[in-house]
Backbone bond lengths (Angstrom), bond angles and torsions (degrees), N, CA, C in turn:
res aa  C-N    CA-C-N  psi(-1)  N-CA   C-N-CA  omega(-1)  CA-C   N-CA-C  phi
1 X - - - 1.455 - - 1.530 110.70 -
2 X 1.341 115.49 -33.00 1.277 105.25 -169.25 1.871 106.11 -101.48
3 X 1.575 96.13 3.97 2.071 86.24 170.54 1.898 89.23 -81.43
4 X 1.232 128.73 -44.81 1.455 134.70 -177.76 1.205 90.76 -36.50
5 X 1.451 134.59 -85.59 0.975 146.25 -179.63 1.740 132.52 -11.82
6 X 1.316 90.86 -66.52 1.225 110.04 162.85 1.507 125.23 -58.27
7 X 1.712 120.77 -29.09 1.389 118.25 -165.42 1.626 91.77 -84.99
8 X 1.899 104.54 -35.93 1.422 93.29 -166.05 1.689 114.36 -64.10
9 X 0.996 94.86 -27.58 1.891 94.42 -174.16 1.510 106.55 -73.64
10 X 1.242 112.80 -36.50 1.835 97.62 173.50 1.443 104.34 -65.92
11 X 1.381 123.91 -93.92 1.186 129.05 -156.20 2.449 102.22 -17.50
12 X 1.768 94.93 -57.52 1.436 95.74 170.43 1.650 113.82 -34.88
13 X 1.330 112.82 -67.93 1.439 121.77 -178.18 1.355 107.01 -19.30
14 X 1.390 115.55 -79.33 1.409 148.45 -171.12 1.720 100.84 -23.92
15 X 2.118 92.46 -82.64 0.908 93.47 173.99 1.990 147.12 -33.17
16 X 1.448 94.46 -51.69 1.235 124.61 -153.30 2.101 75.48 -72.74
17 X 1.154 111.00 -54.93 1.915 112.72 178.41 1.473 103.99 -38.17
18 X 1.255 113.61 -68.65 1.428 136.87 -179.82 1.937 97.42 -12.33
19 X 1.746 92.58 -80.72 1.328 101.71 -155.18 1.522 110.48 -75.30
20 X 1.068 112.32 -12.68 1.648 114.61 176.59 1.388 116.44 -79.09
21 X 1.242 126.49 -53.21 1.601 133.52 154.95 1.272 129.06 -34.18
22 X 1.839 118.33 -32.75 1.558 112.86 164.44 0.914 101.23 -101.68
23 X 1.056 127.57 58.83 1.695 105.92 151.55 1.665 109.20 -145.58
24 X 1.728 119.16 54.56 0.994 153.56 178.87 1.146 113.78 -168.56
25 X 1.771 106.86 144.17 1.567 107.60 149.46 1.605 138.64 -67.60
26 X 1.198 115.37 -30.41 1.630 147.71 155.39 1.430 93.93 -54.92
27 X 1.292 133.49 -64.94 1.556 116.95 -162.36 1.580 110.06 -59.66
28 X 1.506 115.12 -41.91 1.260 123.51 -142.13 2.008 84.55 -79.84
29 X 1.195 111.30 -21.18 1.490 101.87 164.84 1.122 146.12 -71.81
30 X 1.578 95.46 -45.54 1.490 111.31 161.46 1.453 105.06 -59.18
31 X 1.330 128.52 -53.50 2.035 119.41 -174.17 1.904 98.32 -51.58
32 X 1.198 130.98 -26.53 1.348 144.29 -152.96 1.824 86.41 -89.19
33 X 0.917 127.25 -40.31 1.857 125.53 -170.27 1.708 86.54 -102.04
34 X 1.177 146.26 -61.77 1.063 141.02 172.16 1.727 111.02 -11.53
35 X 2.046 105.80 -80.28 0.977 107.56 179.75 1.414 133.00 -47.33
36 X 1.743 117.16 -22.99 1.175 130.18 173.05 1.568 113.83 -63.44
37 X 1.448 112.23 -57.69 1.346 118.96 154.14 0.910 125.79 -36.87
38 X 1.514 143.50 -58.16 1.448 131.29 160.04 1.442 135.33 -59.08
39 X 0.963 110.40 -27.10 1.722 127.12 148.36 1.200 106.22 0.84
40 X 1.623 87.30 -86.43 1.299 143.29 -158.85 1.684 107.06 -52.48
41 X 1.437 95.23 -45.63 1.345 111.74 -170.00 1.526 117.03 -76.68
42 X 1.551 112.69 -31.75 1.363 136.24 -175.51 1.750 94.20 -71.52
43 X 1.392 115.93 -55.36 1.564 109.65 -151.03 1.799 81.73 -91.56
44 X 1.076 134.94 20.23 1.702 117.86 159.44 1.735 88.51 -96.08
45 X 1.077 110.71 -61.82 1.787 98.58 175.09 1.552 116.32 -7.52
46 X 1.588 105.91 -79.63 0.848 123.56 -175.62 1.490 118.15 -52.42
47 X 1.316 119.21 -21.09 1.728 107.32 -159.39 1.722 82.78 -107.98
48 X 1.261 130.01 -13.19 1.833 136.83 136.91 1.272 117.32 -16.00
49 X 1.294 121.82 -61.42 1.133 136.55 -155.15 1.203 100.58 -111.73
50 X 1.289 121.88 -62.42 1.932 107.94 162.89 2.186 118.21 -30.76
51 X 1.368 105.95 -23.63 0.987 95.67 -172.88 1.780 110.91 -95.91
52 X 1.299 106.57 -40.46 1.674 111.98 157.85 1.552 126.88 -28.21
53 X 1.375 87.05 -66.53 1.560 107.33 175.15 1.440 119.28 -49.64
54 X 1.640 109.35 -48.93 1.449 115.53 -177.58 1.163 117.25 -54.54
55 X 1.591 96.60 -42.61 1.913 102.31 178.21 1.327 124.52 -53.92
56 X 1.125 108.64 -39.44 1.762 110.07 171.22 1.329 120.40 -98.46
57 X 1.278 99.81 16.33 1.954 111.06 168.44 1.500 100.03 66.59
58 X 1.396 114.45 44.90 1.801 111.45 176.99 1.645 85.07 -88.13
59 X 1.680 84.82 -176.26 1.581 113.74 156.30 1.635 125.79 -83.24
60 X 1.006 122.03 145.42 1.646 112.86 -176.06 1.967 101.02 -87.14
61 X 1.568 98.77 -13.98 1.742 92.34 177.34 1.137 107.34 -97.91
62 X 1.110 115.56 -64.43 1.834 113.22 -174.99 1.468 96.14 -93.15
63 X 1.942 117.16 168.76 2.098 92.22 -24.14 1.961 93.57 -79.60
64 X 1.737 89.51 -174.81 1.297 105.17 -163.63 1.941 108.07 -62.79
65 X 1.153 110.34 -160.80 1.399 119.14 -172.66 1.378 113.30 -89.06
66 X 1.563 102.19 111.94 1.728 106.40 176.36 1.307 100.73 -126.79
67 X 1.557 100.70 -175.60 1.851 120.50 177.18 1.922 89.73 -78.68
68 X 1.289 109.08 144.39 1.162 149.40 174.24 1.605 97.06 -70.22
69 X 0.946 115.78 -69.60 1.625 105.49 171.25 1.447 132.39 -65.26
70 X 1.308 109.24 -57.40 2.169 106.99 174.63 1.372 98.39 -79.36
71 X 1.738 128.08 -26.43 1.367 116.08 -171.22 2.047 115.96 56.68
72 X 1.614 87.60 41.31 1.528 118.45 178.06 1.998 101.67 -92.88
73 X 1.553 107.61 99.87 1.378 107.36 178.14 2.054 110.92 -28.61
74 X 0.941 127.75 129.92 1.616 134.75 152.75 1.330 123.46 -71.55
75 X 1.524 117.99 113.08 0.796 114.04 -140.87 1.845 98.66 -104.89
76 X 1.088 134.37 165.19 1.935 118.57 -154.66 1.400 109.55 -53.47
77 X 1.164 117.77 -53.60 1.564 121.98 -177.03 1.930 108.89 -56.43
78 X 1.360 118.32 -7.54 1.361 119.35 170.49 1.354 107.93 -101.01
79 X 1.845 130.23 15.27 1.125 117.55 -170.61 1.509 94.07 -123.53
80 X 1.232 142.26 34.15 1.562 136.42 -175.16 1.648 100.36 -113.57
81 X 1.602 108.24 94.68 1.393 110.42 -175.26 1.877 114.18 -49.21
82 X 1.185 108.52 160.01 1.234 113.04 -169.23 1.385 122.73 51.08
83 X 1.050 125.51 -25.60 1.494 118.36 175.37 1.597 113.86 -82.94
84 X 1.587 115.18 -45.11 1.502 127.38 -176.66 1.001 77.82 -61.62
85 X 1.817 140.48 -77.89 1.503 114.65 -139.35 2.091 119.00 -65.72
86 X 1.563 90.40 -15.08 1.532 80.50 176.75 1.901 120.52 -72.39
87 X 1.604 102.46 -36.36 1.025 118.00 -148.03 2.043 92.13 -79.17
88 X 1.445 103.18 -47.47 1.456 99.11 165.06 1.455 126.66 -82.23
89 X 1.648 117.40 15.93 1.541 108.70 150.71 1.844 95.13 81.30
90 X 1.051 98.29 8.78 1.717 102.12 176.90 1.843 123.77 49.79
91 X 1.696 72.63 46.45 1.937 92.65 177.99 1.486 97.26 -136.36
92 X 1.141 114.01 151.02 1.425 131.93 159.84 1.746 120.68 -44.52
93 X 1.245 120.63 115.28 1.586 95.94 -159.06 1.845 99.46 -84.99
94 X 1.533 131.68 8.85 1.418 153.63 176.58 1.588 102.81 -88.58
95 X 0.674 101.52 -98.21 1.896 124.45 177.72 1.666 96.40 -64.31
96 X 0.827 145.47 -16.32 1.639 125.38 -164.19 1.693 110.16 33.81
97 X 1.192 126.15 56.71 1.734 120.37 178.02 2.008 80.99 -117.35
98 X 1.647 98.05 155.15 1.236 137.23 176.16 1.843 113.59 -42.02
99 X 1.324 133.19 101.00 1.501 102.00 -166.22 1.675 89.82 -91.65
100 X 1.334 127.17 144.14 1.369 129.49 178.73 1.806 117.50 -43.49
101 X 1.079 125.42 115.88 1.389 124.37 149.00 1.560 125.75 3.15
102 X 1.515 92.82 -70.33 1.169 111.42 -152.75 2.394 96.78 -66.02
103 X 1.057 99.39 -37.73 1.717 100.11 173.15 1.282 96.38 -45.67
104 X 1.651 143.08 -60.37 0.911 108.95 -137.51 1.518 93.03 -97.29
105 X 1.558 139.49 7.83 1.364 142.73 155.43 1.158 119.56 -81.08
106 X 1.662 125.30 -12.66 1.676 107.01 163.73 1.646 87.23 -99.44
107 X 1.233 126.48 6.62 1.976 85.19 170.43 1.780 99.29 -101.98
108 X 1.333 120.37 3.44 1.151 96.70 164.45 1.136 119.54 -99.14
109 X 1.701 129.44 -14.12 1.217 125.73 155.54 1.388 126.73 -55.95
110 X 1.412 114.03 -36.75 1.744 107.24 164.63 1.399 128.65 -49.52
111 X 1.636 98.21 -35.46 1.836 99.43 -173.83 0.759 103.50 -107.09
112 X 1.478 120.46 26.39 1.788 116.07 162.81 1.718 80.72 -96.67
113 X 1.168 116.74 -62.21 1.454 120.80 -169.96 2.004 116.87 -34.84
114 X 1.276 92.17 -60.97 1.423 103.48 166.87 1.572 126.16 -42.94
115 X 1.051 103.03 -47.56 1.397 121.54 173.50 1.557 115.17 -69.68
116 X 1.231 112.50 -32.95 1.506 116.74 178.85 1.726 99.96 -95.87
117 X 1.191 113.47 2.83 1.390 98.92 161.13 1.431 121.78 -119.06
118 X 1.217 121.59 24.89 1.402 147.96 144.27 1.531 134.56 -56.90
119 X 1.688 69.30 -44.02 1.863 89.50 -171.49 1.273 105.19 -101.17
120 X 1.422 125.16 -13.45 1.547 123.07 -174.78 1.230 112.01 -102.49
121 X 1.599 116.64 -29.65 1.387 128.17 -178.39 1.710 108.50 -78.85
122 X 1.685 92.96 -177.92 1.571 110.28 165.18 1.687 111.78 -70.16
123 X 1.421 119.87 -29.78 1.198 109.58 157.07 1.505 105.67 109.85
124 X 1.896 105.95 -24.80 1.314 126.23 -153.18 1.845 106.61 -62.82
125 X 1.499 140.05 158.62 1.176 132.23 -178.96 1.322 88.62 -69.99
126 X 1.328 154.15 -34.98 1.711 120.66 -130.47 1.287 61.81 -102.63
127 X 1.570 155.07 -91.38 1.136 152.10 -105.05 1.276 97.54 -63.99
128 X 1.813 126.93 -67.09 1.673 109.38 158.97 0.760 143.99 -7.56
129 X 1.551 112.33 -58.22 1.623 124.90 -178.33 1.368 106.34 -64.85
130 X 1.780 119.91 -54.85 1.379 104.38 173.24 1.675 128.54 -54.77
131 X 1.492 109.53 -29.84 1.374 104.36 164.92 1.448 156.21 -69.57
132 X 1.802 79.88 2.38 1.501 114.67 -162.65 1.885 115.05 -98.48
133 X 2.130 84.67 -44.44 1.272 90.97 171.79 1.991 115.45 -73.32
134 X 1.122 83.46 -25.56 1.717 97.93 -163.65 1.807 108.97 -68.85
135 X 1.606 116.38 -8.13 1.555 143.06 173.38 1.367 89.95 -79.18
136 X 1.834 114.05 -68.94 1.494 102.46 -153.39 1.584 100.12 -53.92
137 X 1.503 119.16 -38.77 1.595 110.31 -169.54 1.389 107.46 -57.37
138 X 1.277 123.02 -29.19 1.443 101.32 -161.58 1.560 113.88 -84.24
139 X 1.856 106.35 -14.99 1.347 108.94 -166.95 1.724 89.71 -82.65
140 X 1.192 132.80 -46.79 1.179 134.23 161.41 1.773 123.73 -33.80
141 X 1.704 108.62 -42.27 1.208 93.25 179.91 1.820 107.69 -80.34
142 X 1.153 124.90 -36.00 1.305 135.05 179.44 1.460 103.71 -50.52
143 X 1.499 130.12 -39.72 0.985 98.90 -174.06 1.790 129.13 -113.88
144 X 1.757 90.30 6.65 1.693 94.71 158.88 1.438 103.07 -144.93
145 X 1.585 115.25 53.97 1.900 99.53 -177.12 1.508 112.47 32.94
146 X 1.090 135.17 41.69 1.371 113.59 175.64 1.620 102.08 -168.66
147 X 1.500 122.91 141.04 1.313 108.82 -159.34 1.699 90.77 -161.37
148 X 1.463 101.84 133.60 1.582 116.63 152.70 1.092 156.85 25.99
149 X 1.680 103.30 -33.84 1.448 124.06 -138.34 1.682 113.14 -55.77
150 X 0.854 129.72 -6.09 1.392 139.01 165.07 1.593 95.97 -37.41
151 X 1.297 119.14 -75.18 1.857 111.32 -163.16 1.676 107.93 -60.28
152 X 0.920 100.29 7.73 1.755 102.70 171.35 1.769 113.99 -80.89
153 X 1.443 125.43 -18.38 1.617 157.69 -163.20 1.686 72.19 -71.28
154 X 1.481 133.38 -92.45 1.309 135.39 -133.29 1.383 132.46 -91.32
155 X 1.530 101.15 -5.22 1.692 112.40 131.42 0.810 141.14 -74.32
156 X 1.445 109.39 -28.85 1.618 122.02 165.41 1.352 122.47 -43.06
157 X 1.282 85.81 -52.98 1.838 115.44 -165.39 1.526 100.23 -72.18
158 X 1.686 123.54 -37.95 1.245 106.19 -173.26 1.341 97.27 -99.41
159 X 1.486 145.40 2.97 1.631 126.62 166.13 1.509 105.39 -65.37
160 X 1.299 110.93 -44.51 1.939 121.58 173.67 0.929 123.18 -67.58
161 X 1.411 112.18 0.14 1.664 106.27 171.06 1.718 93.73 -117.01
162 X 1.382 107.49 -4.32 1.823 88.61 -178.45 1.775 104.68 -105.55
163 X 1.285 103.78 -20.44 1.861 102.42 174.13 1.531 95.42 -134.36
164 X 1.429 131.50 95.75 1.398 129.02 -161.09 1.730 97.31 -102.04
165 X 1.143 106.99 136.94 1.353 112.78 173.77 1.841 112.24 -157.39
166 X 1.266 112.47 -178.46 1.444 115.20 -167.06 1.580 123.97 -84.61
167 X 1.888 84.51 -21.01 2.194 100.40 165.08 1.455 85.08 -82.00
168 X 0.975 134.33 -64.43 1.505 124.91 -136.46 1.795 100.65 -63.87
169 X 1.475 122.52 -8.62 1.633 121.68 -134.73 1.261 93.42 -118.83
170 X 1.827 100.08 -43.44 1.555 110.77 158.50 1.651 136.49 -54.66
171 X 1.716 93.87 -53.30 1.646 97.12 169.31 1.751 118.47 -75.74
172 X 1.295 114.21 15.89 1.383 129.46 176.32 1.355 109.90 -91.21
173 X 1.424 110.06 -45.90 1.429 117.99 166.89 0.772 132.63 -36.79
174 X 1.708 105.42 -56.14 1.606 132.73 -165.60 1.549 110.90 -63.65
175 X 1.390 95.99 -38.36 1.722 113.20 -172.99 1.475 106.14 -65.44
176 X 1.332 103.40 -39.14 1.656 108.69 -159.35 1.343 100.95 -72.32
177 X 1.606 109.70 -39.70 1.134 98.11 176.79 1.834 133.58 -104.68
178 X 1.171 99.27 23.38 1.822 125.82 165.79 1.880 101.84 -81.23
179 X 1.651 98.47 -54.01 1.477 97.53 175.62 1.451 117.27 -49.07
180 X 1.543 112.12 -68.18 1.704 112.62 -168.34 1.011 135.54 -88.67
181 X 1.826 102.55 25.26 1.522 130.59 169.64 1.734 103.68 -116.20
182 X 1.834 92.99 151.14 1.398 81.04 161.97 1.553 111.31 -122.95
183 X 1.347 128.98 146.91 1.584 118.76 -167.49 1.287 99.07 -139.80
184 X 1.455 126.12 36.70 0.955 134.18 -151.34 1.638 84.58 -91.52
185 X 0.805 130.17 -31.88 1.737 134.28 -164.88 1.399 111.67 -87.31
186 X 1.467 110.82 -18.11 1.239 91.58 175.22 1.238 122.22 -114.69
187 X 1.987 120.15 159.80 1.217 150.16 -170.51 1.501 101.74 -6.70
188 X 1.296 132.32 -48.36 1.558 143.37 -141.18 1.785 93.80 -83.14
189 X 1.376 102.67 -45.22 1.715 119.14 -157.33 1.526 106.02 -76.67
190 X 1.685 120.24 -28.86 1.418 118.08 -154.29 1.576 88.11 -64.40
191 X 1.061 153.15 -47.99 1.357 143.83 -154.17 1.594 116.26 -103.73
192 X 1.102 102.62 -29.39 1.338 113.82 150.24 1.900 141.40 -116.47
193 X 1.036 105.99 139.81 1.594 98.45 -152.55 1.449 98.82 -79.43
194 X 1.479 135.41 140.47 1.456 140.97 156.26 1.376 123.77 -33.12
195 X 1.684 108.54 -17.24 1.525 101.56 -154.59 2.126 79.90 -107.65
196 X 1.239 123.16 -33.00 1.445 114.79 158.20 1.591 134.36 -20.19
197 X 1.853 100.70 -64.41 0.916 129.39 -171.32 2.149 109.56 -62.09
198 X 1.529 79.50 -40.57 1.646 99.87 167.02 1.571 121.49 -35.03
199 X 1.373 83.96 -71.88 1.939 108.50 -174.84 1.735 105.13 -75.26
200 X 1.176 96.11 -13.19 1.834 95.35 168.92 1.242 121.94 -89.12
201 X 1.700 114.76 -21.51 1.596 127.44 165.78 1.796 99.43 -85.86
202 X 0.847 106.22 -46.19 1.733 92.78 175.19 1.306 121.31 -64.65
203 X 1.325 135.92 -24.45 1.345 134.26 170.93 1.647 112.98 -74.72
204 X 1.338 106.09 -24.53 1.647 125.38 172.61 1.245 106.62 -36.37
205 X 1.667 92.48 -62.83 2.077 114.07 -168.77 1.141 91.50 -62.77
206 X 0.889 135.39 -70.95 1.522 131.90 -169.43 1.229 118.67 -30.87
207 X 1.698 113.60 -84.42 1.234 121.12 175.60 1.604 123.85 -65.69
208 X 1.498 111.98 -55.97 1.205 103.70 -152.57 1.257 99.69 134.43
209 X 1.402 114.00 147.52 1.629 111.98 168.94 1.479 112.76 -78.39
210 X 1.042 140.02 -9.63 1.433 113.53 -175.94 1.630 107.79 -100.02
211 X 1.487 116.94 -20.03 1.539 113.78 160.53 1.265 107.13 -66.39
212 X 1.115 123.52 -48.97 1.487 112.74 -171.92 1.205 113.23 -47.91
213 X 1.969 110.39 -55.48 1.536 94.50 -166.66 1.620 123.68 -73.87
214 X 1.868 104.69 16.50 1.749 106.18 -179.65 1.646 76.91 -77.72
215 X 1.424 113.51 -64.03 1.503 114.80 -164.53 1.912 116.70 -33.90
216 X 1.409 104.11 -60.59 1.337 87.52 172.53 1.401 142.98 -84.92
217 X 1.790 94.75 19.37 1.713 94.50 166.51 1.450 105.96 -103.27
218 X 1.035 97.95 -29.50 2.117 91.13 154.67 1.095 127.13 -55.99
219 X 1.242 105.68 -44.18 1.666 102.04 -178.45 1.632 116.18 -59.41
220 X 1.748 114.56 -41.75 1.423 131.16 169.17 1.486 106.25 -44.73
221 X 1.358 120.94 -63.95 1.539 137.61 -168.03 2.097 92.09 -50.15
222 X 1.317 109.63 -66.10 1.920 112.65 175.49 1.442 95.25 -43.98
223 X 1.843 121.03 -84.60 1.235 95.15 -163.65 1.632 136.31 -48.01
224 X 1.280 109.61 -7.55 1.470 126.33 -161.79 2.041 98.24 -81.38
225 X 1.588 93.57 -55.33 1.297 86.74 155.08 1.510 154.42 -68.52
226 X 1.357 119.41 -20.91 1.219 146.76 133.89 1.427 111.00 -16.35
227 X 1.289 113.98 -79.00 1.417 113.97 -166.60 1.528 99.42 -76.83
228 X 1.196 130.85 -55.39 1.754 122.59 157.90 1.633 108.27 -12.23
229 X 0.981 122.39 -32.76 1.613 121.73 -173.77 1.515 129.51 -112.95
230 X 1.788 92.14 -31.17 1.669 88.97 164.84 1.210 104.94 -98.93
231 X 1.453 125.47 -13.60 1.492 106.60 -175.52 1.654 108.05 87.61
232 X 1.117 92.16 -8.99 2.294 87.23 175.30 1.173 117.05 -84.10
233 X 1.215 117.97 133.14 1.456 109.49 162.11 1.110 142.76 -53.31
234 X 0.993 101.68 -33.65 1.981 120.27 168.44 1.209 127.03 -102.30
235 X 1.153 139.96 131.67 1.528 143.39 167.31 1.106 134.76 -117.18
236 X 1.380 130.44 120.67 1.767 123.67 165.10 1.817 98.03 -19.72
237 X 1.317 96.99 142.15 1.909 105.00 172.59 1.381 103.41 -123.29
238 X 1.188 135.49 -17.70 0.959 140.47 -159.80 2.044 108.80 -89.86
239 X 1.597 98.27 -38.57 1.528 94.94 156.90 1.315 128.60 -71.64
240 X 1.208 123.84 -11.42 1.770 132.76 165.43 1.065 104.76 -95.38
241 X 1.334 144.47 13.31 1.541 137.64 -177.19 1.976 88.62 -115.98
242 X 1.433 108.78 -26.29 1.665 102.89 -176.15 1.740 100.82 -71.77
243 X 2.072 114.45 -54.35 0.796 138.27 176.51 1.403 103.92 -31.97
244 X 1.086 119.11 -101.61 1.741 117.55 175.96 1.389 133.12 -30.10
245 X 1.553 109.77 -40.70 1.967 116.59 161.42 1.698 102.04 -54.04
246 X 1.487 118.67 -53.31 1.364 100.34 -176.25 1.598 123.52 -68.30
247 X 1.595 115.63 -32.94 1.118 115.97 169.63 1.658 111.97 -50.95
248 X 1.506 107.44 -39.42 1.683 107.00 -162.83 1.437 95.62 -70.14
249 X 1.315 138.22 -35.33 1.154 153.63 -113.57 1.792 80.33 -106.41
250 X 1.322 118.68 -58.85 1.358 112.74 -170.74 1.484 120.79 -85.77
251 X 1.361 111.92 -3.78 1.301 131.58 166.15 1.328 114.01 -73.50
252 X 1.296 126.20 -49.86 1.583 123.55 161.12 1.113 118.48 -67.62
253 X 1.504 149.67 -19.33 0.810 152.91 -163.74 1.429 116.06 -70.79
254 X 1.818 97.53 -48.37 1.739 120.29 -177.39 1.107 123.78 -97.31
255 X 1.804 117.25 -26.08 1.270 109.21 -178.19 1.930 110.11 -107.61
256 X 1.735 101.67 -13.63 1.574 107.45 -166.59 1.401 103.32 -132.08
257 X 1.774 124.39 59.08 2.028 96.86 -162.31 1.665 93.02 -60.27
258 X 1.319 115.73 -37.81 1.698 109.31 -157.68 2.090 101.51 -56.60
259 X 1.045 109.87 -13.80 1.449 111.77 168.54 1.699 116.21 -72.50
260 X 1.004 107.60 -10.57 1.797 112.49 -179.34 1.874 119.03 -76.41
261 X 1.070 75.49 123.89 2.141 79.35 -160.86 1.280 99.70 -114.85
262 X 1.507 121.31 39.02 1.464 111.46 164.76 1.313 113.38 -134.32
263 X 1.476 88.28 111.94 1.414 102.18 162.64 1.741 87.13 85.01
């Protein structure tokens, strides 16, 4: 009764949003920051569960999305962050067990995040996308040192084919061939990871070397604080290398646009 329950009140939701939002100019804006917000909110879900999964060396595709406890498939109307957890009272509507708090506070911190990087950024699709892929790496590197870097190849490839030049063609190289090598074994890598060095030649193409190297002395200065706080010696770098691109990212934006080199 209460999965019924639950489907009928979303699909209603939806609807009932739908028709109230067009029928203003003011609404159709607010649904316009809304959708950004949920975005936002949807792909923290997701980088949730990318991070679960990683920990126990699953797949992020198979199998599909269930409760953590009965491991009862979820069925679509149980996958609309923030809304399922209100509408099911933040219990499993299978198992009735507790779903954590804290899920439904990082997906609203993402689409607050998302949303504030809309408004702070260039706004542009590729720059998203790089900021988007450059999240999954970090939730990936945080949670097994080890990350992806392969989908980093086809932005690369299309920033150099859309502003082509002899840095960009060079640090294309480098990438291509960081990707389809592994050097993980040797002397250079033990302290620093290969897949770092990666996302530090890909931000290259992008920016340029002299943004980059603001970016990666920020990123040093975060991890520096990081370990100041956990006390570890070692840290994911790859989530302070996202951290600092977005900081740099909104820093040029407001005080330097003619400094913006994408695209």
């Amino acid at each position: 009764m209460q999965v019924n329950q639950l489907k009928k009140r979303s699909v209603s939701f939806v609807v009932l949003y739908l028709v109230t939002v067009t029928e203003e100019e003011n609404s159709m804006l607010l649904f316009y920051h809304f959708l950004i917000f949920y975005f936002g909110c949807s792909w923290g879900s997701f980088l949730m569960a990318t991070y679960q999964r990683r920990l126990i060396g699953g797949s992020i595709t198979f199998p599909a999305s269930h409760c953590d406890y009965c491991l009862t498939p979820l069925p679509y109307f149980c996958l609309f962050p923030i809304f399922s957890y209100c509408f099911s009272k933040g219990r499993c509507l299978f198992c009735g067990n507790q779903i954590p708090l804290k899920m439904l506070g990082l997906e609203v911190v993402s689409g607050i995040g998302f949303w504030l990087t809309i408004q702070l950024t260039t706004g542009e699709p590729f720059t998203l996308l790089t900021l988007l892929i450059l999240s999954f790496l970090s939730v990936e590197d945080y949670a097994t040192r080890q990350i992806h870097s392969q989908i980093l190849l086809f932005p690369a490839l299309f920033e150099t084919y859309q502003s082509f030049s002899g840095v960009k063609f060079a640090a294309l190289v480098l990438l291509t061939v960081l990707l389809l090598n592994n050097f993980e074994n040797q002397r250079f890598f033990q302290k620093m990871g290969q897949g770092d060095l990666e996302v530090m030649v890909f931000l290259a193409l992008l920016f340029g070397t002299s943004v980059t190297s603001g970016i990666i002395c920020l990123a040093c200065l975060i991890a520096l604080v990081r370990i100041m706080v956990t006390k570890q010696r070692m840290v994911a770098f790859v989530p302070c290398l996202f951290a600092a691109n977005w900081l740099v990212l909104t820093y040029i934006n407001h005080s330097a646009p003619q400094l913006i080199m994408l695209r």
